[in-house]
C-alpha positions as a Markdown table, in Angstrom:
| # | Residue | x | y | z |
|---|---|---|---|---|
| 1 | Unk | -14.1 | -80.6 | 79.6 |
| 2 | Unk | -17.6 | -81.0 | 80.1 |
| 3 | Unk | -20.7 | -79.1 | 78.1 |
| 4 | Unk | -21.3 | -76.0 | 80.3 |
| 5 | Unk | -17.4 | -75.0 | 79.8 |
| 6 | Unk | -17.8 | -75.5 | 75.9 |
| 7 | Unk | -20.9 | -73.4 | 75.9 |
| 8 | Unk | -19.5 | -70.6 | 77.9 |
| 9 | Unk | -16.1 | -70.5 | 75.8 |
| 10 | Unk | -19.1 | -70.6 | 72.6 |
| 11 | Unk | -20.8 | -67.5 | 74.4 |
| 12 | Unk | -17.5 | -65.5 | 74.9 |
| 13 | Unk | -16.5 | -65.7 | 71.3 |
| 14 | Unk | -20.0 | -64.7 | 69.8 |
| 15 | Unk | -20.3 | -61.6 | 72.6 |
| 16 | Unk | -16.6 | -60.7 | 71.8 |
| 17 | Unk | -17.5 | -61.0 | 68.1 |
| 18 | Unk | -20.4 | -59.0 | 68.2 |
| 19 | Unk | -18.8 | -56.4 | 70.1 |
| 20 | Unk | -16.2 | -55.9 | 67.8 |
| 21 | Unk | -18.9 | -55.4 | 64.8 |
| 22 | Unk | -20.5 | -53.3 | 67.1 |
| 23 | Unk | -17.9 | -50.9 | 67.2 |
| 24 | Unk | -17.1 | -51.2 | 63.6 |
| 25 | Unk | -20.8 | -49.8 | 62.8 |
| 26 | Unk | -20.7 | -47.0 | 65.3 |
| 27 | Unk | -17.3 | -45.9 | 63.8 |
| 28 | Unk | -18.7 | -45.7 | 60.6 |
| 29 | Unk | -22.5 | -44.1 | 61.7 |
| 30 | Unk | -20.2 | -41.6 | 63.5 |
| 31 | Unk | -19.1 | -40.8 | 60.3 |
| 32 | Unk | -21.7 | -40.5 | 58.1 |
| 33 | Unk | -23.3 | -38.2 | 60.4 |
| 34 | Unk | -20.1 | -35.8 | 60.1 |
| 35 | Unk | -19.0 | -36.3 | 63.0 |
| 36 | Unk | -15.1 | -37.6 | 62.2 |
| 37 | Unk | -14.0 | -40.9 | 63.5 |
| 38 | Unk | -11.6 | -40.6 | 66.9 |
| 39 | Unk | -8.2 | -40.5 | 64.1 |
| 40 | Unk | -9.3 | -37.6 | 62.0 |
| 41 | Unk | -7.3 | -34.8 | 61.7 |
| 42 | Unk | -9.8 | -31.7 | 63.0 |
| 43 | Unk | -12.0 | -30.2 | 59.7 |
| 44 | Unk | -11.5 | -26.6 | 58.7 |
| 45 | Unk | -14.6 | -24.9 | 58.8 |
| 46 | Unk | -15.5 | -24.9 | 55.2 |
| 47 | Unk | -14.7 | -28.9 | 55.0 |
| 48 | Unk | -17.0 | -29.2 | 58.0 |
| 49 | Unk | -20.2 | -28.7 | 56.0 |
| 50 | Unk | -21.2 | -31.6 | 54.7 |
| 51 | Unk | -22.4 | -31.6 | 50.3 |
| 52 | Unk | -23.9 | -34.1 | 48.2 |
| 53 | Unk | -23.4 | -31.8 | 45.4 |
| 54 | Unk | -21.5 | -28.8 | 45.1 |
| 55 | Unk | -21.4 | -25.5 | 42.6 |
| 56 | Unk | -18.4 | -24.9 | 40.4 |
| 57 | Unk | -17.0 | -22.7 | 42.8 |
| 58 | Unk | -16.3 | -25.5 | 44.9 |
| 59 | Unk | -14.0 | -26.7 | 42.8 |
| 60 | Unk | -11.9 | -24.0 | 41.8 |
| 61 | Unk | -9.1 | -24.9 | 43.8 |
| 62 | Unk | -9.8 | -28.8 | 43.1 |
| 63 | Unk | -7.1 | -30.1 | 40.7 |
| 64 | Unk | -9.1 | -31.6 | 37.9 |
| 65 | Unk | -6.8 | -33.1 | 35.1 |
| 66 | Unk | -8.7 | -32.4 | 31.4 |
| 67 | Unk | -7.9 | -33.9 | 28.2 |
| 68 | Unk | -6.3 | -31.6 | 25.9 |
| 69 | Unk | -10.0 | -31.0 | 24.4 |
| 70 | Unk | -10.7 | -30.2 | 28.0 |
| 71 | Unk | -12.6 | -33.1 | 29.1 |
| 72 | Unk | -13.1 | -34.5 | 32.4 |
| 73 | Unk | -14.0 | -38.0 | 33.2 |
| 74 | Unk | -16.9 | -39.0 | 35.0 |
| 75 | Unk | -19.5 | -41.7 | 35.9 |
| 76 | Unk | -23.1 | -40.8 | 35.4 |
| 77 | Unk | -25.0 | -40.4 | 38.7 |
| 78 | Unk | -28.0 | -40.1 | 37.3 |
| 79 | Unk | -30.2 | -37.8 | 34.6 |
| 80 | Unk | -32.8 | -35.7 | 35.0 |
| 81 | Unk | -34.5 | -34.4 | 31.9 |
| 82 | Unk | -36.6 | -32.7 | 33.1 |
| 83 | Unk | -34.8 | -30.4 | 35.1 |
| 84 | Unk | -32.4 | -30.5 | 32.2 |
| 85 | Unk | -29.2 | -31.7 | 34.7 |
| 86 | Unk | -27.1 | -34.5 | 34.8 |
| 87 | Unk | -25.2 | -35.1 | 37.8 |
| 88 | Unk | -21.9 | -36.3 | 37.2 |
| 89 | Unk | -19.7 | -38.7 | 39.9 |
| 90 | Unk | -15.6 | -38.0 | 39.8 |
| 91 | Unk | -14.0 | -41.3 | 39.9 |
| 92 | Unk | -12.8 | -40.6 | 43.7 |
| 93 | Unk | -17.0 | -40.4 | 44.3 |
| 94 | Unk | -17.1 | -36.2 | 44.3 |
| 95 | Unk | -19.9 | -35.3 | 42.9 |
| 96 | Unk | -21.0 | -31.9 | 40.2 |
| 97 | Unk | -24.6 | -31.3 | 39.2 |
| 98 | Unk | -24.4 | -30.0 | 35.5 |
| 99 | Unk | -26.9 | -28.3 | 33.5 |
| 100 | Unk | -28.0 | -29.2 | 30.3 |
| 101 | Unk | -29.9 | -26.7 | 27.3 |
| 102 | Unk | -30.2 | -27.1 | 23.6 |
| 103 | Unk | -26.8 | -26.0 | 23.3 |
| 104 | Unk | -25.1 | -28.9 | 24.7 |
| 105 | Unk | -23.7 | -31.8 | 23.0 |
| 106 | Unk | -24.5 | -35.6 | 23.4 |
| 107 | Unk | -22.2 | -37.8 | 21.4 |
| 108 | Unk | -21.0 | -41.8 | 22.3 |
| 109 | Unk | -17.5 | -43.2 | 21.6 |
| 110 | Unk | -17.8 | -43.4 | 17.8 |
| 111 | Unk | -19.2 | -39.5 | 17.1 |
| 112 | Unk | -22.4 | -41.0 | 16.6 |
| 113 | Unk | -25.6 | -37.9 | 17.9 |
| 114 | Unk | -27.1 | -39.0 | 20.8 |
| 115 | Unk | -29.7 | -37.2 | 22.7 |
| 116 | Unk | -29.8 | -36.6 | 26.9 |
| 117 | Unk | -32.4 | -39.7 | 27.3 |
| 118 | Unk | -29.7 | -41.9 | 26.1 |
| 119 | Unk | -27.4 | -41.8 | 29.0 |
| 120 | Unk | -28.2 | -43.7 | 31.9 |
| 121 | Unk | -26.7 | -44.2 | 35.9 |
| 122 | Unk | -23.4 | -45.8 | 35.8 |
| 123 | Unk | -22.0 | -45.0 | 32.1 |
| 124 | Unk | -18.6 | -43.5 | 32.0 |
| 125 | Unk | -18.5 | -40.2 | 29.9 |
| 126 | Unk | -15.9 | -37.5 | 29.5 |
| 127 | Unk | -17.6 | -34.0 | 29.7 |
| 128 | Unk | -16.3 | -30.1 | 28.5 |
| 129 | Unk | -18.1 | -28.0 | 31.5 |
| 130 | Unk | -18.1 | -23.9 | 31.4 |
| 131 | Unk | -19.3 | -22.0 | 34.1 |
| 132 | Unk | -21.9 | -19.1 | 34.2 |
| 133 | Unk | -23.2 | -17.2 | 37.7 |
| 134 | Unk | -22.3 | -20.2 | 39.6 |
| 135 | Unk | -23.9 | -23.0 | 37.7 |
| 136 | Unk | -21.5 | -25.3 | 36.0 |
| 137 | Unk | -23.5 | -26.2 | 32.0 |
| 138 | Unk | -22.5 | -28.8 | 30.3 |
| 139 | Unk | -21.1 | -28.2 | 26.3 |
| 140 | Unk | -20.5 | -31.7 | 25.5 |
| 141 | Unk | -21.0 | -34.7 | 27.1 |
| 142 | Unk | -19.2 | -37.9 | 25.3 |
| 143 | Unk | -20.1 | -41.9 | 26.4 |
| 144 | Unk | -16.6 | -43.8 | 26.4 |
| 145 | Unk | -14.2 | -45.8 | 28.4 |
| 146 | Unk | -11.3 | -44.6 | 30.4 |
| 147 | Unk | -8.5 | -47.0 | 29.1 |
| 148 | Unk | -5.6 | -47.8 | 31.0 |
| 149 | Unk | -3.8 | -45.7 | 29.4 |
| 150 | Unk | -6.1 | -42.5 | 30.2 |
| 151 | Unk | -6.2 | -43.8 | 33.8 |
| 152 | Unk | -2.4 | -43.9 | 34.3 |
| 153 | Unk | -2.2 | -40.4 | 32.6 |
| 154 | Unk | -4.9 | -38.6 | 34.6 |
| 155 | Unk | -5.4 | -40.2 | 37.6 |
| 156 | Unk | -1.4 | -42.4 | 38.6 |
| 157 | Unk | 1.7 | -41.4 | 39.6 |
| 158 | Unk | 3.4 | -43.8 | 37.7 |
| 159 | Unk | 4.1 | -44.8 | 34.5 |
| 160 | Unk | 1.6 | -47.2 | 32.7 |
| 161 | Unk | 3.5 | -50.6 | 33.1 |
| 162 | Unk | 3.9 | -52.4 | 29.4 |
């Protein structure tokens, strides 16, 4: 085989490589600009528009498993004093902007008072929302962990497996 014919076959394999990345990134730029990739099912009209956050009347026919106490679990997004709002990331990456006033409730995993500052981007909390003209307010946020336990019981089909 002599050096051209290595060089060539060399060639074909980075174009065909880079091709094949190619596409890969234009699948996915075709869908973060809404459009859906080729095997999407078509979007109804109200899935079509695209939300980073959304009111609680967006997810009223969302089924959202609560704690007993009626807490949610969520990851911190981020925190805005501020504006007094907090917005709140499901663990399947849906987001809810929440409101915050004197009213509400900060607390970590032991009980222990904690104030709106204290929370940061990426702590897990579980949160007790109520709803008022369309904006979803928070009543108590709590920092803590899901366990696997909580996981398996909120969020799996199947049994936690001992």
């Amino acid at each position: 085989m002599n050096k051209n014919a290595g060089n060539n076959r060399a060639r074909v394999w980075v174009v065909t490589a880079a091709l094949l990345s190619g596409f890969a990134f234009v699948a996915g730029a075709r869908a973060q600009t809404g459009n859906p990739p080729m095997h999407a099912k078509p979007a109804t009209p109200a899935a079509a528009a695209p939300r980073a956050t959304a009111s609680a009347s967006a997810y009223a026919g969302a089924v959202v498993k609560k704690t007993p106490a009626g807490e949610a679990f969520f990851i911190v997004g981020s925190v805005d004093p501020s504006k007094s709002q907090v917005l709140l990331k499901y663990p399947t990456e849906v987001t809810l902007l929440v409101n915050v006033d004197a009213r509400t409730q900060f607390f970590d995993d032991s009980g222990k008072p904690l104030k709106i500052t204290d929370f940061r981007a990426g702590d897990t909390v579980w949160v007790t929302t109520a709803e008022s003209a369309g904006m979803v307010n928070a009543v108590r946020i709590r920092k803590g962990q899901m366990t696997v336990a909580d996981l398996h019981r909120y969020y799996l089909d199947y049994p936690e497996i001992k």
